[in-house]
PyMOL Python script that loads the backbone (N, CA, C, O; Angstrom):
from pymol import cmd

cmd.read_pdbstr("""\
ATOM      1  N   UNK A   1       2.283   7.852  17.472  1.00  0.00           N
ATOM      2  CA  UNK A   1       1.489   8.708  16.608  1.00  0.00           C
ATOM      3  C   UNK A   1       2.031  10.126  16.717  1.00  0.00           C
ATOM      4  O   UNK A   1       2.681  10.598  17.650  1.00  0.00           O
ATOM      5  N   UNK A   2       1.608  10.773  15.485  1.00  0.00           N
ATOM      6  CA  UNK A   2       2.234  12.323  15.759  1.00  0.00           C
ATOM      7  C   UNK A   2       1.635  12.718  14.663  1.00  0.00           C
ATOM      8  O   UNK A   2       1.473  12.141  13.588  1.00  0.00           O
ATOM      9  N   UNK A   3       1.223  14.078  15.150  1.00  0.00           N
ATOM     10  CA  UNK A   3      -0.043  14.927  14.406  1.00  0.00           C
ATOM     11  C   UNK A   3       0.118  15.362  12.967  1.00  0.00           C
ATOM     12  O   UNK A   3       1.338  15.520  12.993  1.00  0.00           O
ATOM     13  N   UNK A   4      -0.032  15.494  12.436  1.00  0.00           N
ATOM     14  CA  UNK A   4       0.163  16.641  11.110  1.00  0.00           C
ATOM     15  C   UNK A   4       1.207  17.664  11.305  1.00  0.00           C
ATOM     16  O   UNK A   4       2.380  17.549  10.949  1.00  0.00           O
ATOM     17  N   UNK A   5       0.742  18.551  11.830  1.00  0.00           N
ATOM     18  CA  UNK A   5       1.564  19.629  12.455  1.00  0.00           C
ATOM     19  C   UNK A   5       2.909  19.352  12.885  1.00  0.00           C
ATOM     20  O   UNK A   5       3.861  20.024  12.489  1.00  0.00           O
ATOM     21  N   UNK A   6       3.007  18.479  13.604  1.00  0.00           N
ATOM     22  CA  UNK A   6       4.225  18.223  14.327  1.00  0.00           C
ATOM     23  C   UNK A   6       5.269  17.406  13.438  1.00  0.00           C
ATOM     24  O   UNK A   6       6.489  17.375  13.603  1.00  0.00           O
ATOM     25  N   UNK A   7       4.452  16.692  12.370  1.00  0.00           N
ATOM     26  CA  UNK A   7       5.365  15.857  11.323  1.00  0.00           C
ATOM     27  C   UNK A   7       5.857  16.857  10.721  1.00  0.00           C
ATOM     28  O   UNK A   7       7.076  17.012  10.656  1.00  0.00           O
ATOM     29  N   UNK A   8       4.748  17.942  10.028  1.00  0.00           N
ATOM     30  CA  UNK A   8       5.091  18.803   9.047  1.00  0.00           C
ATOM     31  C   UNK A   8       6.506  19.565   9.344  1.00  0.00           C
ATOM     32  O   UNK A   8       7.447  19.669   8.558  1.00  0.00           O
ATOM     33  N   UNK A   9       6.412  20.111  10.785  1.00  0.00           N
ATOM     34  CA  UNK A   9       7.468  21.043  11.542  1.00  0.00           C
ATOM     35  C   UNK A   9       9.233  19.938  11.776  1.00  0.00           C
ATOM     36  O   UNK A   9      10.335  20.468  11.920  1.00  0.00           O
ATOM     37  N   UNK A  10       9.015  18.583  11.748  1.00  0.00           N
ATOM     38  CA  UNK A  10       9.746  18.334  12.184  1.00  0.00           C
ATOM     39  C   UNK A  10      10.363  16.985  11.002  1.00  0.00           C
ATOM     40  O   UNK A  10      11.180  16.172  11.435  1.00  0.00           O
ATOM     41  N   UNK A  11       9.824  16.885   9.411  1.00  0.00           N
ATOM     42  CA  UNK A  11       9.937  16.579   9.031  1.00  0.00           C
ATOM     43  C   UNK A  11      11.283  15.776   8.219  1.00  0.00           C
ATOM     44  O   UNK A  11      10.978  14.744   7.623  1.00  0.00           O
ATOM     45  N   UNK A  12      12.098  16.017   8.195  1.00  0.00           N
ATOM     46  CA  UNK A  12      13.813  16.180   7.938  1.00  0.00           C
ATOM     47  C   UNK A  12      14.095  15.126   9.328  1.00  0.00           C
ATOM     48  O   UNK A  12      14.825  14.138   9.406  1.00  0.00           O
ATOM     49  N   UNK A  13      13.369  15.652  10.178  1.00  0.00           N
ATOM     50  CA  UNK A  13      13.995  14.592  11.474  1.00  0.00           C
ATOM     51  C   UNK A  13      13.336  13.220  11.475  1.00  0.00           C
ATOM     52  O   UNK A  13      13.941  12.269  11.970  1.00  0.00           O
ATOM     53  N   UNK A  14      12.070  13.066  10.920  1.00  0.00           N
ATOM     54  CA  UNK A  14      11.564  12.163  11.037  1.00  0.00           C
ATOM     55  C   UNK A  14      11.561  11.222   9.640  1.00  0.00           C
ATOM     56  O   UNK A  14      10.771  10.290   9.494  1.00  0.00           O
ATOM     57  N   UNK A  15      12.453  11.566   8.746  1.00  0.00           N
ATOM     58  CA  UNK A  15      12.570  10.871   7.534  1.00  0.00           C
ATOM     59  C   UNK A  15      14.051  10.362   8.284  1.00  0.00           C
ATOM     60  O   UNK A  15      14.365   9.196   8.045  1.00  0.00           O
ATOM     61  N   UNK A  16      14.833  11.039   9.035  1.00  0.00           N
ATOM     62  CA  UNK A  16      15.989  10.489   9.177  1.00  0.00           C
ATOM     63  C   UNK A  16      15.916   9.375  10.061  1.00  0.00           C
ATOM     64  O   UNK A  16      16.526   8.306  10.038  1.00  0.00           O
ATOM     65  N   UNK A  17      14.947   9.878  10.947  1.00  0.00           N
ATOM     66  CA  UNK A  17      14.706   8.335  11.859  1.00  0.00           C
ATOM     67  C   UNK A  17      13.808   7.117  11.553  1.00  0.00           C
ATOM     68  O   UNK A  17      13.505   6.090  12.161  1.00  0.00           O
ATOM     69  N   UNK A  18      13.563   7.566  10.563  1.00  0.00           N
ATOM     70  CA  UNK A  18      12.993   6.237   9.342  1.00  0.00           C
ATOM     71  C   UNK A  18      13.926   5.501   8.873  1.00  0.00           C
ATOM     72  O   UNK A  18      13.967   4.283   9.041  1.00  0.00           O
ATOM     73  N   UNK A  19      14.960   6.319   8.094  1.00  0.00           N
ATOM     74  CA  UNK A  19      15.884   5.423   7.447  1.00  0.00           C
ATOM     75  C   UNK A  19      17.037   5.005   8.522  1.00  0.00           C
ATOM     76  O   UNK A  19      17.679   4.074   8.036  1.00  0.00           O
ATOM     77  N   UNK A  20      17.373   5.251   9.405  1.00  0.00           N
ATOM     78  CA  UNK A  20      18.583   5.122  10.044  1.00  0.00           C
ATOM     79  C   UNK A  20      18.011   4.224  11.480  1.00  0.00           C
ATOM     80  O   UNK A  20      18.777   3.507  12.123  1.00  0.00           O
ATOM     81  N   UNK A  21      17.061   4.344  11.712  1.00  0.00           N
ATOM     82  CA  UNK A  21      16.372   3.584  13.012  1.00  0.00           C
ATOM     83  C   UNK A  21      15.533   2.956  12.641  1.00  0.00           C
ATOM     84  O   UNK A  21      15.090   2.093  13.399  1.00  0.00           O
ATOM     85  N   UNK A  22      14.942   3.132  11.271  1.00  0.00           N
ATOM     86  CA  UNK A  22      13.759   1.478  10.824  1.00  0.00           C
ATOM     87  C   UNK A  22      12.444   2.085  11.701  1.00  0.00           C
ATOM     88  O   UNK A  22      11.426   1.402  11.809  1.00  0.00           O
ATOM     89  N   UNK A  23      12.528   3.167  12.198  1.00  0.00           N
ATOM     90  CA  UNK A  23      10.964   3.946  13.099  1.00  0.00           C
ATOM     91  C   UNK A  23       9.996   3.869  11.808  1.00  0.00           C
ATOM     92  O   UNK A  23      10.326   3.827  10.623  1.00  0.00           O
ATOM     93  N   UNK A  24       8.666   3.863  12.398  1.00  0.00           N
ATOM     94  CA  UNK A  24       7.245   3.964  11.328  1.00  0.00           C
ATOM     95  C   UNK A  24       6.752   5.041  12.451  1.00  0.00           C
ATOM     96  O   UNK A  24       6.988   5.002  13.659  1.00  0.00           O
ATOM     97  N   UNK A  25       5.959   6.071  11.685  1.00  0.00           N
ATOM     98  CA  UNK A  25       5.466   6.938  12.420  1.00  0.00           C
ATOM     99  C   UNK A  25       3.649   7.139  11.486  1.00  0.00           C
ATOM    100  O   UNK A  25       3.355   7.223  10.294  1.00  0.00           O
ATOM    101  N   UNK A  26       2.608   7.147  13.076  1.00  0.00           N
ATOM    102  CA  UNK A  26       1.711   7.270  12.309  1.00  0.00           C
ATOM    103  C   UNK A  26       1.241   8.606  12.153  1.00  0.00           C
ATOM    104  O   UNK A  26       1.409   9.199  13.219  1.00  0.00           O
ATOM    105  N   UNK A  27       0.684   9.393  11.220  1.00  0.00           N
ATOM    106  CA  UNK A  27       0.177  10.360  11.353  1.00  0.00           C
ATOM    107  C   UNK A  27      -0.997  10.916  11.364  1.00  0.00           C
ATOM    108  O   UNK A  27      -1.780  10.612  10.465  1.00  0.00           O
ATOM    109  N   UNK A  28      -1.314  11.674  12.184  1.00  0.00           N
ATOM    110  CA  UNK A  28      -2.665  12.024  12.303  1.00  0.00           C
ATOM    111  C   UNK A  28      -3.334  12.980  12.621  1.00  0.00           C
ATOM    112  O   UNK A  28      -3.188  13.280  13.806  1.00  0.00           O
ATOM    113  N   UNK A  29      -4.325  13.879  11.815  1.00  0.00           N
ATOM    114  CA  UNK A  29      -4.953  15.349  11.868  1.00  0.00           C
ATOM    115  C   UNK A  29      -6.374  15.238  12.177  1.00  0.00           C
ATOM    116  O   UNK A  29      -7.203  14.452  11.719  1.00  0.00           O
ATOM    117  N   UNK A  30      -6.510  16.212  13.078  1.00  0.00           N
ATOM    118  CA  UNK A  30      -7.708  16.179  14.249  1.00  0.00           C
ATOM    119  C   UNK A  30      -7.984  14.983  14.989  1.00  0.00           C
ATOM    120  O   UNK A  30      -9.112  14.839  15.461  1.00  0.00           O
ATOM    121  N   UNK A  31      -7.002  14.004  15.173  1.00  0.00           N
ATOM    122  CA  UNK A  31      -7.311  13.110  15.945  1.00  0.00           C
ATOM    123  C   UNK A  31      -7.694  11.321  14.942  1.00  0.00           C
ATOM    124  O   UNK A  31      -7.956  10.150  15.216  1.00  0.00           O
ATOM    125  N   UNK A  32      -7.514  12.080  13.902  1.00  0.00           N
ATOM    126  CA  UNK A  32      -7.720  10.578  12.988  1.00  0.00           C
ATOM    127  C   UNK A  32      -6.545  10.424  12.387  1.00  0.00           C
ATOM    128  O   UNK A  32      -5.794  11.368  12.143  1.00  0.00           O
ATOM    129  N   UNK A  33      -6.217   8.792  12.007  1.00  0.00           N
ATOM    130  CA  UNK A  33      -5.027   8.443  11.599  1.00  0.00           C
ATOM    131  C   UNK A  33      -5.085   8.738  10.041  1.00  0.00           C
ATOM    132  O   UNK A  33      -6.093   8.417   9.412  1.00  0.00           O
ATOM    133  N   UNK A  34      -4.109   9.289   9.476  1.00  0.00           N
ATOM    134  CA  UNK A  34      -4.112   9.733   8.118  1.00  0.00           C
ATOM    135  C   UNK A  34      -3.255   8.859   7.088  1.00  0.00           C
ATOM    136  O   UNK A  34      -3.549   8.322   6.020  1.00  0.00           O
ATOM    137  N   UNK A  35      -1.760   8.950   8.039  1.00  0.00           N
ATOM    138  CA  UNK A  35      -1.263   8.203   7.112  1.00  0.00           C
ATOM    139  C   UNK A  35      -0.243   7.560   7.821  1.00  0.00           C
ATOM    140  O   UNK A  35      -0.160   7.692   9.042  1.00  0.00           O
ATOM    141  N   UNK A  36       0.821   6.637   6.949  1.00  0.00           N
ATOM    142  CA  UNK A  36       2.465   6.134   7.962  1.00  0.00           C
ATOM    143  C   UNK A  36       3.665   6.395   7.140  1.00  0.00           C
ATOM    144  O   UNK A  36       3.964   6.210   5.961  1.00  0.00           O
ATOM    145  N   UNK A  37       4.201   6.851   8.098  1.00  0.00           N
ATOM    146  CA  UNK A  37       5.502   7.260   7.444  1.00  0.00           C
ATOM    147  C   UNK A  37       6.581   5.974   7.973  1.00  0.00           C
ATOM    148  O   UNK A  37       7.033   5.912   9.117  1.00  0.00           O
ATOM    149  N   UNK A  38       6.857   5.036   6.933  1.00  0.00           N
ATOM    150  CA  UNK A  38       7.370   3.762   7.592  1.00  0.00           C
ATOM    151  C   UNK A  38       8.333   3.621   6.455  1.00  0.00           C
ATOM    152  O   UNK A  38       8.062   4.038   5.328  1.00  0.00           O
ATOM    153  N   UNK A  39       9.991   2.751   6.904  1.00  0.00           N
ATOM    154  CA  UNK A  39      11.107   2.677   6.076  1.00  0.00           C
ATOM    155  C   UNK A  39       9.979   1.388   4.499  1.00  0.00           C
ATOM    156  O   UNK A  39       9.116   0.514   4.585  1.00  0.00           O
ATOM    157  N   UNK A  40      10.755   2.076   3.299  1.00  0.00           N
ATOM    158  CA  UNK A  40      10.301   1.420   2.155  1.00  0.00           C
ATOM    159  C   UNK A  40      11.311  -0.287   2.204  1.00  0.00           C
ATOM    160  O   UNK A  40      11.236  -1.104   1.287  1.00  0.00           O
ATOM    161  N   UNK A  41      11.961  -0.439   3.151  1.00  0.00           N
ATOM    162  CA  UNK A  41      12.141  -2.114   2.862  1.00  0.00           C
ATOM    163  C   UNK A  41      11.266  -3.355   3.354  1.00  0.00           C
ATOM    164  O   UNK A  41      11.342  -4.583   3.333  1.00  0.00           O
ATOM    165  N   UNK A  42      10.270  -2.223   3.873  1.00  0.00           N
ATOM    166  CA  UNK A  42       9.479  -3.673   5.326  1.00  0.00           C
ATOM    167  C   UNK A  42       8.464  -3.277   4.033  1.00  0.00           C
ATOM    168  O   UNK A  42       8.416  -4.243   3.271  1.00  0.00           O
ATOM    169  N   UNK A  43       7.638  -2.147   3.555  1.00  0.00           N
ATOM    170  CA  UNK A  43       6.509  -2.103   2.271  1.00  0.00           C
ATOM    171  C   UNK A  43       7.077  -3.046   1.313  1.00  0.00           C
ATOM    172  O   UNK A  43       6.351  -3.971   0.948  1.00  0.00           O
ATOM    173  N   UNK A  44       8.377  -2.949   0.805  1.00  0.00           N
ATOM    174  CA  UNK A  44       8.700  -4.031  -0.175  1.00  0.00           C
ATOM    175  C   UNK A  44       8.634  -5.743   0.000  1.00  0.00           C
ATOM    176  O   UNK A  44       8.418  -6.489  -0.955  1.00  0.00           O
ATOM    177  N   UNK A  45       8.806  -6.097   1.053  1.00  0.00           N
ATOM    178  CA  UNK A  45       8.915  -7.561   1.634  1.00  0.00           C
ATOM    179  C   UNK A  45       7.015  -7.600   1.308  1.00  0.00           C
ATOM    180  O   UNK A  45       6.441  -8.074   0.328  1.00  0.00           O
ATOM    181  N   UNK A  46       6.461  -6.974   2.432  1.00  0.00           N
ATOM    182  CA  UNK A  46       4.798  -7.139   2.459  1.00  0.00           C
ATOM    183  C   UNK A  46       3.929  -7.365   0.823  1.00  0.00           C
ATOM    184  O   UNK A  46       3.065  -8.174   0.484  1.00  0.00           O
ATOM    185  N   UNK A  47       4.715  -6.104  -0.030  1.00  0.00           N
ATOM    186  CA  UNK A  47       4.492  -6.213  -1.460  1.00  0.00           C
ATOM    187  C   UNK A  47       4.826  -7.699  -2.118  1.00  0.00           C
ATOM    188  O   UNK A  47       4.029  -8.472  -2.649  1.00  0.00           O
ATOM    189  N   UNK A  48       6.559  -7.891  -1.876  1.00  0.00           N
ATOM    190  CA  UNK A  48       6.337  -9.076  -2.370  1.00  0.00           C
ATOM    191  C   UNK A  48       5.752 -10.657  -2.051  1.00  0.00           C
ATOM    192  O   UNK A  48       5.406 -11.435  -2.941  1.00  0.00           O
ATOM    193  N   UNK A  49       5.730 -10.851  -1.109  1.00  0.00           N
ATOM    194  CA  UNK A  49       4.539 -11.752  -0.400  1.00  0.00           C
ATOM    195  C   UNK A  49       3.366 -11.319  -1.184  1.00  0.00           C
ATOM    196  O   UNK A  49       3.109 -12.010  -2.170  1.00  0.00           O
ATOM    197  N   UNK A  50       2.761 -10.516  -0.986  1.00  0.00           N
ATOM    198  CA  UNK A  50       1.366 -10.087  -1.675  1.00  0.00           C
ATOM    199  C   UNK A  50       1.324 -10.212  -3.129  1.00  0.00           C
ATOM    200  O   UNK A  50       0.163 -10.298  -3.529  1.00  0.00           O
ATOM    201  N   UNK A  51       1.911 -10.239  -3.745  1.00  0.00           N
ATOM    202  CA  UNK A  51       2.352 -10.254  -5.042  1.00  0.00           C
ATOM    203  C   UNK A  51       2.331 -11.853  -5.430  1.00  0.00           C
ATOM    204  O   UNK A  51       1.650 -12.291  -6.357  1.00  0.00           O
ATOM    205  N   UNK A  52       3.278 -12.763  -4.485  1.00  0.00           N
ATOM    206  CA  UNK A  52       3.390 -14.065  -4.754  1.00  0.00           C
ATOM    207  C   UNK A  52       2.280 -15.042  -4.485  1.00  0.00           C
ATOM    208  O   UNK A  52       2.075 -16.093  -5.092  1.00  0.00           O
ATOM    209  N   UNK A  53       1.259 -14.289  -2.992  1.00  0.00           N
ATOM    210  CA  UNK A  53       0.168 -14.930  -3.048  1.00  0.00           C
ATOM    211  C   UNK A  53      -0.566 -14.896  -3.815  1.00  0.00           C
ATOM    212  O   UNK A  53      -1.171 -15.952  -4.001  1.00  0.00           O
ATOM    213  N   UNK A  54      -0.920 -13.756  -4.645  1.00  0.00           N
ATOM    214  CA  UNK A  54      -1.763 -13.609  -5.955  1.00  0.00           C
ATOM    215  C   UNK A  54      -1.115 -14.086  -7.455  1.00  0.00           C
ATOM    216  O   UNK A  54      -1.732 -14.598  -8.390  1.00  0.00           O
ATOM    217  N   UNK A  55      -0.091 -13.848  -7.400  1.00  0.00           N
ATOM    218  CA  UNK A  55      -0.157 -15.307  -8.322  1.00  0.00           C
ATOM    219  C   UNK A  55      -0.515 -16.752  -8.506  1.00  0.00           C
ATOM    220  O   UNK A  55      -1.035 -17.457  -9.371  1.00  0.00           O
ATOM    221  N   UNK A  56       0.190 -16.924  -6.847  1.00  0.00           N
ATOM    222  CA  UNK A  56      -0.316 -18.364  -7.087  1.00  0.00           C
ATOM    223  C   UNK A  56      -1.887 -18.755  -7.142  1.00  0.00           C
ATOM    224  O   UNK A  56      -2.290 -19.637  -7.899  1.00  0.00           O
ATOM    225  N   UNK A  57      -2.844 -17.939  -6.173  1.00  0.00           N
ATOM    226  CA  UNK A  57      -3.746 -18.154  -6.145  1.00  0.00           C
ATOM    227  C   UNK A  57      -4.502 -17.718  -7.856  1.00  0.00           C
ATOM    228  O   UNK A  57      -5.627 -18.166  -8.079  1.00  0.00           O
ATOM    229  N   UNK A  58      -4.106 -17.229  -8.481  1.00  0.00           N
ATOM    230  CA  UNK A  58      -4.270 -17.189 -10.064  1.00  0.00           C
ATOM    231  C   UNK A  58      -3.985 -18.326 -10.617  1.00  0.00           C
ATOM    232  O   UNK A  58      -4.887 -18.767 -11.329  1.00  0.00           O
ATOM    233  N   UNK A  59      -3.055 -18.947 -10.537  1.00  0.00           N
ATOM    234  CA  UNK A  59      -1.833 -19.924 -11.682  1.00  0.00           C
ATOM    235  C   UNK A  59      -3.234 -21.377 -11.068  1.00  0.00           C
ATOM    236  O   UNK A  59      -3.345 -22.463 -11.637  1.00  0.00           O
ATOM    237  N   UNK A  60      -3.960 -20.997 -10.029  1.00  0.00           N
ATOM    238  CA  UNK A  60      -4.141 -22.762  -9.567  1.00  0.00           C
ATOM    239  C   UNK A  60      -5.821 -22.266  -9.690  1.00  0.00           C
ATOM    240  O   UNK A  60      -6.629 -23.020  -9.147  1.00  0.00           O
ATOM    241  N   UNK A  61      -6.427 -20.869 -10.473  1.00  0.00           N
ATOM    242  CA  UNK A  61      -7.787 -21.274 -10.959  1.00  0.00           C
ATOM    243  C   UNK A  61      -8.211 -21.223 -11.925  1.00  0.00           C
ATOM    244  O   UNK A  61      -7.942 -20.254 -12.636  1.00  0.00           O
ATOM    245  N   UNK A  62      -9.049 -22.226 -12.373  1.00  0.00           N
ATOM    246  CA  UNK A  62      -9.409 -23.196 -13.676  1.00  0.00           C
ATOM    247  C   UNK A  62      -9.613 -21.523 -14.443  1.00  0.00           C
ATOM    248  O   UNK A  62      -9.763 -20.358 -14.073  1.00  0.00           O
ATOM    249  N   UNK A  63      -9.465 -22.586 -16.175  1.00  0.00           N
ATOM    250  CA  UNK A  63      -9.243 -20.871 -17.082  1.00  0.00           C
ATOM    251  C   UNK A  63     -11.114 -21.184 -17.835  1.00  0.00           C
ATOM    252  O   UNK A  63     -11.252 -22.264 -18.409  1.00  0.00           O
ATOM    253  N   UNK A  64     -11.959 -20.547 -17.793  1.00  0.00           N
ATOM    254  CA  UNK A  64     -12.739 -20.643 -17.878  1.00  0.00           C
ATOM    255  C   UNK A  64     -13.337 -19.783 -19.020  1.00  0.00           C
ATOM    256  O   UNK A  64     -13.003 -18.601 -19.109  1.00  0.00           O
ATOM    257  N   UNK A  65     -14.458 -20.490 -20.145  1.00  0.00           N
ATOM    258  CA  UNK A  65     -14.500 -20.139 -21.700  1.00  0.00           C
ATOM    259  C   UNK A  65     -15.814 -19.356 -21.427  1.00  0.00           C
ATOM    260  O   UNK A  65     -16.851 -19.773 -20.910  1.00  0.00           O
ATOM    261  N   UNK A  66     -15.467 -17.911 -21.981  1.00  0.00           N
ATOM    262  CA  UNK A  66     -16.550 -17.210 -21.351  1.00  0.00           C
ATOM    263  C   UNK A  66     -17.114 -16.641 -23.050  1.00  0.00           C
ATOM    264  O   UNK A  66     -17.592 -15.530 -23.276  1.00  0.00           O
ATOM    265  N   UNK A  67     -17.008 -17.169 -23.541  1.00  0.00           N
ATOM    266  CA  UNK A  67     -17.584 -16.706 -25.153  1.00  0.00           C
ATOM    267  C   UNK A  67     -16.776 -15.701 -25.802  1.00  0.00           C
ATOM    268  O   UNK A  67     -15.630 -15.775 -25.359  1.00  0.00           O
ATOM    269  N   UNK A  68     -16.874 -14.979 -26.491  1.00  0.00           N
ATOM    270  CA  UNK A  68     -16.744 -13.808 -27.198  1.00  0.00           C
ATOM    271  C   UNK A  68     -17.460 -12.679 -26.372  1.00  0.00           C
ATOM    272  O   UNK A  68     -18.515 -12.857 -25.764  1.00  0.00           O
ATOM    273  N   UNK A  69     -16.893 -11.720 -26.412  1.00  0.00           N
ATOM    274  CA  UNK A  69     -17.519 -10.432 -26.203  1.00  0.00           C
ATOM    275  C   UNK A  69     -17.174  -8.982 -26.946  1.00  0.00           C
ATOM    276  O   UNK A  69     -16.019  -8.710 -27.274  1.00  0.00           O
ATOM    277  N   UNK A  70     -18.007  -8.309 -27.118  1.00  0.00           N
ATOM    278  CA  UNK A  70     -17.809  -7.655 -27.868  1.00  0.00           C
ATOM    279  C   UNK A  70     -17.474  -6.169 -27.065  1.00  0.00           C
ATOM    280  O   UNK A  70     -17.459  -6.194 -25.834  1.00  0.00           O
ATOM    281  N   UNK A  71     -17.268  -5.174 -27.616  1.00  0.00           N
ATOM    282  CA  UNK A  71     -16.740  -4.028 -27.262  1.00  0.00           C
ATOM    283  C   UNK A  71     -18.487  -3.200 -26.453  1.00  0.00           C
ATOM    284  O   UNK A  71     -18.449  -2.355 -25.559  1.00  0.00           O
ATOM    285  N   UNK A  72     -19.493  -3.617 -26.931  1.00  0.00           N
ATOM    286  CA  UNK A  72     -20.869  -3.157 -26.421  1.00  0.00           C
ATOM    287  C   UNK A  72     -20.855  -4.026 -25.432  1.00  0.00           C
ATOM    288  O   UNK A  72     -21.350  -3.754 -24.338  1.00  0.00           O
ATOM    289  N   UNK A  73     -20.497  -4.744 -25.600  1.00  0.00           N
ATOM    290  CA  UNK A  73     -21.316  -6.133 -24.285  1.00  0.00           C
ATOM    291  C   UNK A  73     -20.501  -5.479 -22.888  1.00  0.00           C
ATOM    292  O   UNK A  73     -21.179  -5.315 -21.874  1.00  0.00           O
ATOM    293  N   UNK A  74     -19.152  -5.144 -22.873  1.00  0.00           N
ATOM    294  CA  UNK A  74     -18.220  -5.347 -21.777  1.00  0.00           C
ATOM    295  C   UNK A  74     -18.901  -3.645 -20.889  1.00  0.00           C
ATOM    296  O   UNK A  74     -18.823  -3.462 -19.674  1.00  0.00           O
ATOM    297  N   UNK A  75     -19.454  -2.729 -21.794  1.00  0.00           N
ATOM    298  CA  UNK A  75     -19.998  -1.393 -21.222  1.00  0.00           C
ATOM    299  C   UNK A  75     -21.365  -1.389 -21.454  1.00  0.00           C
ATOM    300  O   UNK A  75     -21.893  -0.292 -21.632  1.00  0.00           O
ATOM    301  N   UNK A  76     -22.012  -2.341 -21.486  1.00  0.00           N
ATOM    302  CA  UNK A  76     -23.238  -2.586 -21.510  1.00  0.00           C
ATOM    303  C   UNK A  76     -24.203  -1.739 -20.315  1.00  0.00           C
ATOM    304  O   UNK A  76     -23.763  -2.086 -19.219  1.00  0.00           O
ATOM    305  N   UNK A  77     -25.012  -1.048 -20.188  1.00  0.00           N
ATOM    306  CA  UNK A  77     -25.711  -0.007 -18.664  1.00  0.00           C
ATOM    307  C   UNK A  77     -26.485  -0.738 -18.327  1.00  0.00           C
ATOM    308  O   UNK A  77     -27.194  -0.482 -17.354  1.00  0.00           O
TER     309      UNK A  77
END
""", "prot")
cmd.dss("prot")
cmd.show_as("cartoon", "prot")
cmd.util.cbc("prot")
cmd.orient("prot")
């Protein structure tokens, strides 16, 4: 983990050790985790898995006849 501050200050270094060392760094201000600074090929793999499970789990449920609806019905209060 490494603070806000310390990402902010040292930023250039820590994008380089993302891409060149595969490092994820978490970040975090006042003590809560904010965000991750992690290489974009391990987000892409996770994406596509995630992507393929939701298809399939789409493609295999029944298509179901839900009437007509109209442009009032769908914003109905």
């Amino acid at each position: 983990m490494i603070s806000a501050t310390e990402a902010n200050l040292s930023f250039s270094h820590l994008l380089r050790r993302v891409r060149e060392e595969g490092k994820a760094f978490t970040v975090t201000s006042h003590g809560e985790r904010v965000a991750r600074l992690l290489p974009c090929r391990s987000d892409d793999a996770e994406r596509k898995a995630a992507r393929e499970a939701l298809l399939r789990r789409l493609a295999e449920q029944p298509v179901i006849d839900a009437g007509r609806w109209s442009r009032d019905d769908l914003y109905e209060r």
